[in-house]
RODO-2510 file (C-alpha; in nm, 4 decimals, decimal comma):
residues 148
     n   res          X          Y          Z
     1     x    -2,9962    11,2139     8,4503
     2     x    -2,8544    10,9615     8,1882
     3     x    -2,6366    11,1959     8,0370
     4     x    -2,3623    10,9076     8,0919
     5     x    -2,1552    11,0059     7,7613
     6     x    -2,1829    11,3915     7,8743
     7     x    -2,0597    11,3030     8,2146
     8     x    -1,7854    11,0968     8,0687
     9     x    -1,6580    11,3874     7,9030
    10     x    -1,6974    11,6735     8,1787
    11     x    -1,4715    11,3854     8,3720
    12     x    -1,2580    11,3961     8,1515
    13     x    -1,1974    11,7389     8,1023
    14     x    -1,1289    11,7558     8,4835
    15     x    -0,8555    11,4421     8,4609
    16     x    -0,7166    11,7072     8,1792
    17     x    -0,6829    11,9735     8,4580
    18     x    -0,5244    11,7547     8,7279
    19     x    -0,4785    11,3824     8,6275
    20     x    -0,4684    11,2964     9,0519
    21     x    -0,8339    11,4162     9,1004
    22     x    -0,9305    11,0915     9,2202
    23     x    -1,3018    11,1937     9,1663
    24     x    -1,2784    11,2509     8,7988
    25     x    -1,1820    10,8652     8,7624
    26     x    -1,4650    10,7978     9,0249
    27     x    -1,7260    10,9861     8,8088
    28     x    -1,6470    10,8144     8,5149
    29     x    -1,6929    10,5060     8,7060
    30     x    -2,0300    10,6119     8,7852
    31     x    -2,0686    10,6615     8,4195
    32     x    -1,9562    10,3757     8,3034
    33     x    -2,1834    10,1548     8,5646
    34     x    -2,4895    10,3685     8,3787
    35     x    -2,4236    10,2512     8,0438
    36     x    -2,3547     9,8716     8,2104
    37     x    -1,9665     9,8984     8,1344
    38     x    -1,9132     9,7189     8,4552
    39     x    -1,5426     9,5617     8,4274
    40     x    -1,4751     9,9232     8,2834
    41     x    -1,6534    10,0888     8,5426
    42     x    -1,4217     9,8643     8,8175
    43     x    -1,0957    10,0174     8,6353
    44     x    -1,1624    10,3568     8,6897
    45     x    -1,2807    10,3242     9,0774
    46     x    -0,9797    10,1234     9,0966
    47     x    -0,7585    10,4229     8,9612
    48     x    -0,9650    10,6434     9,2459
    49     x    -0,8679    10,4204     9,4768
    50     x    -0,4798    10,4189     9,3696
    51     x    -0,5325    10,8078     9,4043
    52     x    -0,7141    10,8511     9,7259
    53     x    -0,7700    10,5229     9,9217
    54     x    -0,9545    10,6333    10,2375
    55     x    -1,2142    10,7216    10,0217
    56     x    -1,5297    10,4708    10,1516
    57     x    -1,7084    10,5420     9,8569
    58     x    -1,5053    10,3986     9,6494
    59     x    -1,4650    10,0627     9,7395
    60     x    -1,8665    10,0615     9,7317
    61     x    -1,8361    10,1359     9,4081
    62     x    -1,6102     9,8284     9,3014
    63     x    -1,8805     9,5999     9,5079
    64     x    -2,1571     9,7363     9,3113
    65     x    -2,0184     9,6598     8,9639
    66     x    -1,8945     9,3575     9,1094
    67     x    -2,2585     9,2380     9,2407
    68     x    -2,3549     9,4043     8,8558
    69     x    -2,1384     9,1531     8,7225
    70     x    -2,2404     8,8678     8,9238
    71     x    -1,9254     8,8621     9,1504
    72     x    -2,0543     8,7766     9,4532
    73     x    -1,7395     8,7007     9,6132
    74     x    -1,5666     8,9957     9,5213
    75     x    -1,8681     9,2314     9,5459
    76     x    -1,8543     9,1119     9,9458
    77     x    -1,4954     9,1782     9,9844
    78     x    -1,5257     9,5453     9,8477
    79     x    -1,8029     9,6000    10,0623
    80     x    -1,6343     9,4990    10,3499
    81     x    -1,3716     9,7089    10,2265
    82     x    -1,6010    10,0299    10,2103
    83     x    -1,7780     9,9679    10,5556
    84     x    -1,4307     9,9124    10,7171
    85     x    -1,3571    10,2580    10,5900
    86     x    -1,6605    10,4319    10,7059
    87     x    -1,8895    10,4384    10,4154
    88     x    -2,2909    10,5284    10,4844
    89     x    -2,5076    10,2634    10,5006
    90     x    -2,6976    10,2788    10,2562
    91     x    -2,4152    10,2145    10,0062
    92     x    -2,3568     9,8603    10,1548
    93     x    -2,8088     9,8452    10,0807
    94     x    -2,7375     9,8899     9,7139
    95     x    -2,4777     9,6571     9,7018
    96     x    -2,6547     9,3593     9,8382
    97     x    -2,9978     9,5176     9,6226
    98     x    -2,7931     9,4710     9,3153
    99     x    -2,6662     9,1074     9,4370
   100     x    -3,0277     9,0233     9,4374
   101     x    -2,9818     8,9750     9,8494
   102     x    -3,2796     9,2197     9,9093
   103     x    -3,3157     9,0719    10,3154
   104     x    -2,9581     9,2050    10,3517
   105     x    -2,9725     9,4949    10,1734
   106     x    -3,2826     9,5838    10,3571
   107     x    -3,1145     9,4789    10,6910
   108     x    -2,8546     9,7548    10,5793
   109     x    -3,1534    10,0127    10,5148
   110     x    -3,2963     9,9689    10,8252
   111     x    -2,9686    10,0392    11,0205
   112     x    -2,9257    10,3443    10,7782
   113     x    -3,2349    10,4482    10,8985
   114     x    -3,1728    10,4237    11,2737
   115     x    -2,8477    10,5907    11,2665
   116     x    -2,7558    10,7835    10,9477
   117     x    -3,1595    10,8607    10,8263
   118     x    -2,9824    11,1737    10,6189
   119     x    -2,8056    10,9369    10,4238
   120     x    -3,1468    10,8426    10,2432
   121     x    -3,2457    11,1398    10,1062
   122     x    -3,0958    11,0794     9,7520
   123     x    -3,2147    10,7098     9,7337
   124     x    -3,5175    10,8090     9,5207
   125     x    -3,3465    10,9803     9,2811
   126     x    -3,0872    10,7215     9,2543
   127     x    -3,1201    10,4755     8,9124
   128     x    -2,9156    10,2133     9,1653
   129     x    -3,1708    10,2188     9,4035
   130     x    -3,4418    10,0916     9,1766
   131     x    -3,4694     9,7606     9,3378
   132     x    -3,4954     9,8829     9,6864
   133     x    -3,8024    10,1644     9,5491
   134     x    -3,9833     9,7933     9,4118
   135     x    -3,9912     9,6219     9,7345
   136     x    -4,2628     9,7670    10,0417
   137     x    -4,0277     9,7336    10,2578
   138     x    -3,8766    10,0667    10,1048
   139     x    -4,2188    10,2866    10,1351
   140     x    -4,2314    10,1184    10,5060
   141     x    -3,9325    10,2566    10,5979
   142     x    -3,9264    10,5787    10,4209
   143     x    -4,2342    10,6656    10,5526
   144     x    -4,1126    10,5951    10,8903
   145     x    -3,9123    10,8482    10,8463
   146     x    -4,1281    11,0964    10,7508
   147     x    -4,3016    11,0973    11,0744
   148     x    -4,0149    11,1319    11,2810
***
């Protein structure tokens, strides 16, 4: 919702509780990627990741502030990293979206689609998916999956 500064703090209120709840750090990664904190943002999935490191969504995370940042190389290796350890699809199709690699990251999309369609459901509600949601090929395929 934007609330990034809210969400920051409702984080950090749970780190408070129990300073090994991986997710609080994650959330406040999340955050931090809203308000374009990027290299911040990286820090606190990497403290998730020190927590809880068969968490695939993590990683993701890294490679989309990485691609944010301009990182290609590293953005790559995290993702790599996440789909090693099982993320959804769709998270490696924001990564490439927000490298500007929009045939990849629709490549990823379209296998989303075919095997993990549930996955999608969020994507237009999600701020990172904004570049997918501007390309047809996004309407194409969510249509698709309407009818089936």
């Amino acid at each position: 919702a934007g609330l990034h500064e809210e969400a920051i703090r409702e984080a950090e209120r749970l780190l408070e509780l129990d300073p090994r709840e991986a997710d609080g750090h994650y959330y406040i990664g999340v955050a931090l990627d809203g308000q374009g904190r990027f290299e911040d943002a990286i820090a606190a999935y990497e403290r998730a990741i020190e927590i809880n490191p068969e968490d695939p969504y993590y990683p993701a995370a890294v490679a989309y502030s990485y691609a944010m940042l301009g990182n290609r190389e590293q953005a790559v290796l995290a993702a790599e990293q996440a789909q090693e350890a099982g993320v959804p699809l769709k998270e490696l199709a924001l990564v490439y979206s927000a490298m500007g690699d929009m045939d990849t990251a629709f490549e990823w999309l379209e296998q989303a689609a075919e095997t993990e369609p549930g996955t999608l459901s969020t994507l237009d509600a999600d701020p990172t998916s904004d570049a997918l949601r501007a390309d047809p090929r996004y309407e194409e395929i969510m249509a698709r999956l309407r009818t089936n």
